[in-house]
Structure formats: structure tokens, C-alpha cells
PDB file of N, CA, C and O in Angstrom:
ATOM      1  N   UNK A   1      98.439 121.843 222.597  1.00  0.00           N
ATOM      2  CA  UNK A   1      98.934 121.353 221.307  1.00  0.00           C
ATOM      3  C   UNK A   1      99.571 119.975 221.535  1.00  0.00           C
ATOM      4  O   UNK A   1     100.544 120.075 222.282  1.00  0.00           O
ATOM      5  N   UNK A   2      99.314 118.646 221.101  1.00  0.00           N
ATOM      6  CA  UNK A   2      99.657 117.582 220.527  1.00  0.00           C
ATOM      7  C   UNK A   2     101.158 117.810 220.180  1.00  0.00           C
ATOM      8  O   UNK A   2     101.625 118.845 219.706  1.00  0.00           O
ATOM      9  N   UNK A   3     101.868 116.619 220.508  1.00  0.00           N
ATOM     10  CA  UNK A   3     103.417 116.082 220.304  1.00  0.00           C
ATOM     11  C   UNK A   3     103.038 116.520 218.726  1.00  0.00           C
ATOM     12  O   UNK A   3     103.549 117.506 218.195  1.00  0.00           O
ATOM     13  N   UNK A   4     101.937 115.525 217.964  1.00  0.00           N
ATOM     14  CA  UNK A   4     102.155 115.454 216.987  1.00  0.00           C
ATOM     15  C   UNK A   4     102.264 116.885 215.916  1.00  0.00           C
ATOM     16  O   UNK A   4     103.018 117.284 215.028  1.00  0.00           O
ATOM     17  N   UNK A   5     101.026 117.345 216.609  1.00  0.00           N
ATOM     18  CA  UNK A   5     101.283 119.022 215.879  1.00  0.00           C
ATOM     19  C   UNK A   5     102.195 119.540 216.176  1.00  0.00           C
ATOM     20  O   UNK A   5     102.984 119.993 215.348  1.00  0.00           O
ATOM     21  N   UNK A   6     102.313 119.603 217.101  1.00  0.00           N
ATOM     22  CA  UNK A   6     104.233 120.354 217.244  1.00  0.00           C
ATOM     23  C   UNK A   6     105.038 120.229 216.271  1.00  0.00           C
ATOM     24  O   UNK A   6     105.380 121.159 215.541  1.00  0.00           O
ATOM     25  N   UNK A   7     105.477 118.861 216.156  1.00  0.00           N
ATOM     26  CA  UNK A   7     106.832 118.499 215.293  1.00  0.00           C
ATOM     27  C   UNK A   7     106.205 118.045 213.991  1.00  0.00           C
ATOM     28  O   UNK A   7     106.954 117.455 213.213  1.00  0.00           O
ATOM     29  N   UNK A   8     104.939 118.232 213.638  1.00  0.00           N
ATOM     30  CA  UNK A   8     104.526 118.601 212.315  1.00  0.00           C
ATOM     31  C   UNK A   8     105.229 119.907 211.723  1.00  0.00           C
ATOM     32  O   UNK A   8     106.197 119.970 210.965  1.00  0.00           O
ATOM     33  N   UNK A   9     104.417 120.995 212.320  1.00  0.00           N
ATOM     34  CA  UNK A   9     104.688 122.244 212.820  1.00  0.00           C
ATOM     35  C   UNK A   9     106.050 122.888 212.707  1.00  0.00           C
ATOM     36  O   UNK A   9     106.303 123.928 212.098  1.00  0.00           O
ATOM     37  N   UNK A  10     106.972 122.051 213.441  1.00  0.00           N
ATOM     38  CA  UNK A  10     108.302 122.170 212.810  1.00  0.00           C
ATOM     39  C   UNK A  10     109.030 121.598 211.878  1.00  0.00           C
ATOM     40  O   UNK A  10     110.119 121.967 211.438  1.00  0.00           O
ATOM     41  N   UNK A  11     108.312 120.565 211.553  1.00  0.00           N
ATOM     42  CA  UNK A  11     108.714 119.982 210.122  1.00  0.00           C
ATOM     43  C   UNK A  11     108.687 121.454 208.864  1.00  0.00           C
ATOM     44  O   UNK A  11     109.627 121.999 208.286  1.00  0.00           O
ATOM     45  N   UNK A  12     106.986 121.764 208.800  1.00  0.00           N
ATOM     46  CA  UNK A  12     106.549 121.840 207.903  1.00  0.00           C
ATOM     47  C   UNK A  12     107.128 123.639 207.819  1.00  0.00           C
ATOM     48  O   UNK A  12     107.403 124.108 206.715  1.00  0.00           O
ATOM     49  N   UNK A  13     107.230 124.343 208.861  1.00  0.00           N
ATOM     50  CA  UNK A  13     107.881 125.690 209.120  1.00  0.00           C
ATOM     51  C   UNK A  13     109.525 125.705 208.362  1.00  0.00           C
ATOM     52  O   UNK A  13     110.061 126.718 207.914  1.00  0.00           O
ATOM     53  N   UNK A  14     110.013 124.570 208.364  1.00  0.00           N
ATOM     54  CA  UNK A  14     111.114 124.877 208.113  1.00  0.00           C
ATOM     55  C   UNK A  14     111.392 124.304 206.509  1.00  0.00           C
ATOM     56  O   UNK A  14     112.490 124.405 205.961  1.00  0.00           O
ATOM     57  N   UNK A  15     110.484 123.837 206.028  1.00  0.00           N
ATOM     58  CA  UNK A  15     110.557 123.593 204.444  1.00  0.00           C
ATOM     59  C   UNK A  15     110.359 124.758 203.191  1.00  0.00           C
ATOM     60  O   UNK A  15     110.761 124.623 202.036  1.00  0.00           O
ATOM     61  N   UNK A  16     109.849 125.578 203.583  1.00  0.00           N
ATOM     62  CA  UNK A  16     110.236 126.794 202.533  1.00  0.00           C
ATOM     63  C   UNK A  16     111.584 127.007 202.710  1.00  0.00           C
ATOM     64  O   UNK A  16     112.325 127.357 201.792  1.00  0.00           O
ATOM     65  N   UNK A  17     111.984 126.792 203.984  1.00  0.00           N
ATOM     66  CA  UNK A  17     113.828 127.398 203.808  1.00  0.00           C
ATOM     67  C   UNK A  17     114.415 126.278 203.168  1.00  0.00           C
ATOM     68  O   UNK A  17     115.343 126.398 202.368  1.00  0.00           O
ATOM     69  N   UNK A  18     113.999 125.387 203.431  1.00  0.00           N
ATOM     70  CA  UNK A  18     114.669 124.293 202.615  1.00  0.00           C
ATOM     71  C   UNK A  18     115.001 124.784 200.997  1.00  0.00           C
ATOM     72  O   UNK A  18     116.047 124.988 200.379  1.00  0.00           O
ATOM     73  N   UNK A  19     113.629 124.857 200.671  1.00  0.00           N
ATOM     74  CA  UNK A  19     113.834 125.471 199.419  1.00  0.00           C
ATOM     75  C   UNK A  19     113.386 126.652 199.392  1.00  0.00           C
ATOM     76  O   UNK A  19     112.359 127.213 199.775  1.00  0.00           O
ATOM     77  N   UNK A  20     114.742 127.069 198.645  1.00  0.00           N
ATOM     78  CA  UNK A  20     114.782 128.313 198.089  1.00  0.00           C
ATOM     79  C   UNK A  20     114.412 128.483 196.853  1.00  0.00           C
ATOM     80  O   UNK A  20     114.064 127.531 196.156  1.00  0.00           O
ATOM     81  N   UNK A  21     114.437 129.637 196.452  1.00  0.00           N
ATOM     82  CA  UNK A  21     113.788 130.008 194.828  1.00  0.00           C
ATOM     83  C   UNK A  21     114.816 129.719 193.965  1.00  0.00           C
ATOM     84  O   UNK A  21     114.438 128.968 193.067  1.00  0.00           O
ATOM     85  N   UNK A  22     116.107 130.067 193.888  1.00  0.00           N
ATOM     86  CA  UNK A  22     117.157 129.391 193.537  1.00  0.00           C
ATOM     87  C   UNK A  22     117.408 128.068 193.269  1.00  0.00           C
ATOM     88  O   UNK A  22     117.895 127.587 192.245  1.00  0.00           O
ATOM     89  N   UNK A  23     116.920 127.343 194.586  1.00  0.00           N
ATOM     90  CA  UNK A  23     117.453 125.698 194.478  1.00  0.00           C
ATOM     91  C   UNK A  23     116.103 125.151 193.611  1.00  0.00           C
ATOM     92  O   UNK A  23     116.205 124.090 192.995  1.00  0.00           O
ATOM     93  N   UNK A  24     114.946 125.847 193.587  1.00  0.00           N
ATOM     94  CA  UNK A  24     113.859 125.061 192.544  1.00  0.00           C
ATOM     95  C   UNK A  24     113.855 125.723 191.442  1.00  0.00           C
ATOM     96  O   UNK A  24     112.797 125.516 190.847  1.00  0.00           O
ATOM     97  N   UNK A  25     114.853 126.741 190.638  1.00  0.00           N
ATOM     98  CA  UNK A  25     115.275 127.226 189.329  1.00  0.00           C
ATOM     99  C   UNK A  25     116.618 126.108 188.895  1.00  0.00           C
ATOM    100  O   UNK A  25     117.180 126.004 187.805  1.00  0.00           O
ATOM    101  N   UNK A  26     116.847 125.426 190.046  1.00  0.00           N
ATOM    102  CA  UNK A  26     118.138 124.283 189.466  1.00  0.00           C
ATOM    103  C   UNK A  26     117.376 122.868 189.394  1.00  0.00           C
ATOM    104  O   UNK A  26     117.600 121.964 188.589  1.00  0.00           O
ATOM    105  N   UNK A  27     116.390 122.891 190.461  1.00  0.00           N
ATOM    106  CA  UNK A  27     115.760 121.388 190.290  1.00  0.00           C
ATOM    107  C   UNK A  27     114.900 121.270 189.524  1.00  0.00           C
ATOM    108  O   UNK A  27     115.009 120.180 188.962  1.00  0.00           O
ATOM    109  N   UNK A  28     113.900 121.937 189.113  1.00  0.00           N
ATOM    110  CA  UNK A  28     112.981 121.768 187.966  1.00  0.00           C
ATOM    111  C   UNK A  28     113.301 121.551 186.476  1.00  0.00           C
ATOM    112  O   UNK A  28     112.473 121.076 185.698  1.00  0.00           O
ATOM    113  N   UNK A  29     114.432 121.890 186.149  1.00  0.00           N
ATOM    114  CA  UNK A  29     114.706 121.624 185.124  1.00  0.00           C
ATOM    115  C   UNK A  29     115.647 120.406 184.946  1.00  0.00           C
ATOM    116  O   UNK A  29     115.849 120.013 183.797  1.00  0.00           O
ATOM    117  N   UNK A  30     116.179 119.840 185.883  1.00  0.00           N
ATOM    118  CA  UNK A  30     116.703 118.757 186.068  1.00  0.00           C
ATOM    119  C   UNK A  30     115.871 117.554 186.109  1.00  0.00           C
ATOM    120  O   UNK A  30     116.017 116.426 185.636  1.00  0.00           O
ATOM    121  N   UNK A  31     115.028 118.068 186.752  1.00  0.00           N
ATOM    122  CA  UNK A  31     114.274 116.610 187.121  1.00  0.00           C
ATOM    123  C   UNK A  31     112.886 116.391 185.857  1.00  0.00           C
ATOM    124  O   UNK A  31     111.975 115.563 185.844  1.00  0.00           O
ATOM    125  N   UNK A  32     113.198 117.434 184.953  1.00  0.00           N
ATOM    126  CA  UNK A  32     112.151 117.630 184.075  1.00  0.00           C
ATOM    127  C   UNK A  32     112.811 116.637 183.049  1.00  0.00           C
ATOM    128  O   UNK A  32     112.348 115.566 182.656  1.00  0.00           O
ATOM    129  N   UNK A  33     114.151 117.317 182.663  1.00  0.00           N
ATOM    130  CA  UNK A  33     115.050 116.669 181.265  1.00  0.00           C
ATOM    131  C   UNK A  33     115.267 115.274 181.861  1.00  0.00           C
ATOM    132  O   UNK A  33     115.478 114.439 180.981  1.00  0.00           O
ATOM    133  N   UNK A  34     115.276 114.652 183.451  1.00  0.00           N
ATOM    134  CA  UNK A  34     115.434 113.201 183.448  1.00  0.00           C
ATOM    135  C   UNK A  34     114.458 112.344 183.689  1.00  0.00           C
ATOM    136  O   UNK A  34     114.673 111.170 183.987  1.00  0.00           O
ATOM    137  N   UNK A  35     113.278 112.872 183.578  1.00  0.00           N
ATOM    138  CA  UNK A  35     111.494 112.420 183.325  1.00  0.00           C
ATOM    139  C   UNK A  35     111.498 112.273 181.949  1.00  0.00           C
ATOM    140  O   UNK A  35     110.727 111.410 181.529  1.00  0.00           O
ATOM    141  N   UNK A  36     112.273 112.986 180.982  1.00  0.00           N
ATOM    142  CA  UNK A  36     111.891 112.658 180.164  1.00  0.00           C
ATOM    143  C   UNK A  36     112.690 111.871 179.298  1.00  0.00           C
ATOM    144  O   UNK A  36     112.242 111.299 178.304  1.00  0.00           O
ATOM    145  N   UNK A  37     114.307 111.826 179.809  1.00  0.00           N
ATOM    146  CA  UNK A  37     115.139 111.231 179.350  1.00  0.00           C
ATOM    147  C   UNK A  37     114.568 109.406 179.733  1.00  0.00           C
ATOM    148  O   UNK A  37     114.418 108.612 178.804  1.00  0.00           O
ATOM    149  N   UNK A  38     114.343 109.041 181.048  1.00  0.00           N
ATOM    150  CA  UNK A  38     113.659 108.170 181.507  1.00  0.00           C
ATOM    151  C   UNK A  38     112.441 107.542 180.554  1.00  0.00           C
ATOM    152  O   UNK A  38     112.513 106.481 179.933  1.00  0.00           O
ATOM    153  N   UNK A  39     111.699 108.138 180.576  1.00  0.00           N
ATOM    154  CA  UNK A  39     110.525 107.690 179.781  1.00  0.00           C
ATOM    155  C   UNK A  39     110.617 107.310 178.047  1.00  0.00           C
ATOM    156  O   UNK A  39     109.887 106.550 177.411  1.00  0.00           O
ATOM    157  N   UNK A  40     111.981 108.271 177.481  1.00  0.00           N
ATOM    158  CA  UNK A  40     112.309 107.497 175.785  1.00  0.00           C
ATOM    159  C   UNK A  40     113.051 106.271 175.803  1.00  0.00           C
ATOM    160  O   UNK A  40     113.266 105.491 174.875  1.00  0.00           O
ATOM    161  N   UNK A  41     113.557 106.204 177.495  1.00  0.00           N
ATOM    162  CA  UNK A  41     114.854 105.259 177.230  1.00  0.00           C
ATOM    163  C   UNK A  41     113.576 103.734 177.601  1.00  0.00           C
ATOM    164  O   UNK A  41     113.970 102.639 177.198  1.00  0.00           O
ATOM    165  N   UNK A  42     112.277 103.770 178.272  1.00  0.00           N
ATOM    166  CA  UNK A  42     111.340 103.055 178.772  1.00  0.00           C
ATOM    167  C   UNK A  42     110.795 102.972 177.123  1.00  0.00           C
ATOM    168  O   UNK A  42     111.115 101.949 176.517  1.00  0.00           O
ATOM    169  N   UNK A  43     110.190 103.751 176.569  1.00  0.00           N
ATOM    170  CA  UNK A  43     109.369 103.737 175.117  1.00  0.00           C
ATOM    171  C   UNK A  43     110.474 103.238 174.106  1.00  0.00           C
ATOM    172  O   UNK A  43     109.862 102.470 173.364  1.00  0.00           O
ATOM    173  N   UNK A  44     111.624 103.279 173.753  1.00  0.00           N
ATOM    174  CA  UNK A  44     112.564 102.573 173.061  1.00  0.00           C
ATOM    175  C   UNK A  44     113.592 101.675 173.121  1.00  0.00           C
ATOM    176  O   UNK A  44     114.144 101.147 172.155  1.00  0.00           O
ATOM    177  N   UNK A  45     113.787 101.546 174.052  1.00  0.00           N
ATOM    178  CA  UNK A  45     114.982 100.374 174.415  1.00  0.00           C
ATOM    179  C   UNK A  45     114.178  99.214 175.582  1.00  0.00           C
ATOM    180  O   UNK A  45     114.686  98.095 175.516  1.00  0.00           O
ATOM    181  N   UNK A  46     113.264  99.314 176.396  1.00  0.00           N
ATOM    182  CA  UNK A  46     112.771  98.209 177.041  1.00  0.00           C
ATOM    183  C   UNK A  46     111.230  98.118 176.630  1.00  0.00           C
ATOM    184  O   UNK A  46     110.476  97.679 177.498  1.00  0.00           O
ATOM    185  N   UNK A  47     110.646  98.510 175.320  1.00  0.00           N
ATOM    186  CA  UNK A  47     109.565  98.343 175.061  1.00  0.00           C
ATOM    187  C   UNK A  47     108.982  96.803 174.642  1.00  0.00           C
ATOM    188  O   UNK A  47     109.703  95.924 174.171  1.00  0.00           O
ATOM    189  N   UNK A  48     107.645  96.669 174.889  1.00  0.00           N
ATOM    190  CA  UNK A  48     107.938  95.202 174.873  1.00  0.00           C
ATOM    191  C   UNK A  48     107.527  94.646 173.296  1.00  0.00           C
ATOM    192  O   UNK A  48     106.953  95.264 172.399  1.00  0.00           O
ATOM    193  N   UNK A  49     107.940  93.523 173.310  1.00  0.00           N
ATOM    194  CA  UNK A  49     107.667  93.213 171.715  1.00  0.00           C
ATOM    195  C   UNK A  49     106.659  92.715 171.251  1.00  0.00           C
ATOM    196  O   UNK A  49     106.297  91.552 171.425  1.00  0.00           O
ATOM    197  N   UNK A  50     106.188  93.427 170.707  1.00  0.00           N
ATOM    198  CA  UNK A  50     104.021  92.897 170.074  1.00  0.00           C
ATOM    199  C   UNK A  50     104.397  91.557 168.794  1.00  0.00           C
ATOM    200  O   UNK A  50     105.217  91.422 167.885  1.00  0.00           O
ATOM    201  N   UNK A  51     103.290  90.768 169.366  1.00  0.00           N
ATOM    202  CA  UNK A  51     103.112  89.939 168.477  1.00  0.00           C
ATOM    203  C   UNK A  51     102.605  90.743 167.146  1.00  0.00           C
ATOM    204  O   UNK A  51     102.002  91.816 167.149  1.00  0.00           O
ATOM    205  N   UNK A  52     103.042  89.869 165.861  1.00  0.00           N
ATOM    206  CA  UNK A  52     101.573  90.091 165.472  1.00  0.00           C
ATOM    207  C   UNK A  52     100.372  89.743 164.730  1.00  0.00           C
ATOM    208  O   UNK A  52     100.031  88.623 164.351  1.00  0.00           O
ATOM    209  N   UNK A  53     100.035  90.373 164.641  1.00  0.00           N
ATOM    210  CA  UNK A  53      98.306  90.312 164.061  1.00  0.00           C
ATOM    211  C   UNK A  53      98.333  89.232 163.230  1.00  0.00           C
ATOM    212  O   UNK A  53      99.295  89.159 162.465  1.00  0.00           O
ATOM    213  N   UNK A  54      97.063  87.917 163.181  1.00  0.00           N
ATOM    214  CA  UNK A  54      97.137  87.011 162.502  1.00  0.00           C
ATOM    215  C   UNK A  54      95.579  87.510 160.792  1.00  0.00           C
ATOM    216  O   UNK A  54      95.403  86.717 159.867  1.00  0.00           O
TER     217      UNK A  54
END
């Protein structure tokens, strides 16, 4: 086995513990309401200004 597979290997072994079922019932909905908080504050306050039509 390769350096690299190894400490892939242990990267990637230890990321389900990372997350738990718990900690992605707190992050999904967080990061959902500020995707979308993000994107009205992009569509209404820095939208850009259309000429217009002649």
C-alpha cells in the first residue's frame, strides 16, 4: 500500500465520525436558510441595473 493510500485511508475512515447524524440535522438546515438568505440579498440589493429598451 502507497503513502498515499494510507493517509487517504485515514483521512477518509475517520469522516463519518466527523459527522454525526446529529451534527448534519443542525447543519443542513443552516446552511440551507443561508443559501438562501444569500441569494435574495444577491437578487435584490446588488442586482445590477438594466438599461432600458429603446
Amino acid at each position: 500500500m502507497s503513502f498515499t493510500t494510507y493517509y487517504m485511508h485515514l483521512i477518509f475512515s475517520s469522516v463519518p465520525s466527523l459527522f454525526s447524524s446529529e451534527l448534519i440535522l443542525y447543519i443542513l438546515p443552516v446552511l440551507t436558510v443561508s443559501i438562501l438568505l444569500f441569494s435574495f440579498k444577491i437578487m435584490f440589493y446588488k442586482a445590477p441595473k438594466l438599461r432600458r429598451a429603446k
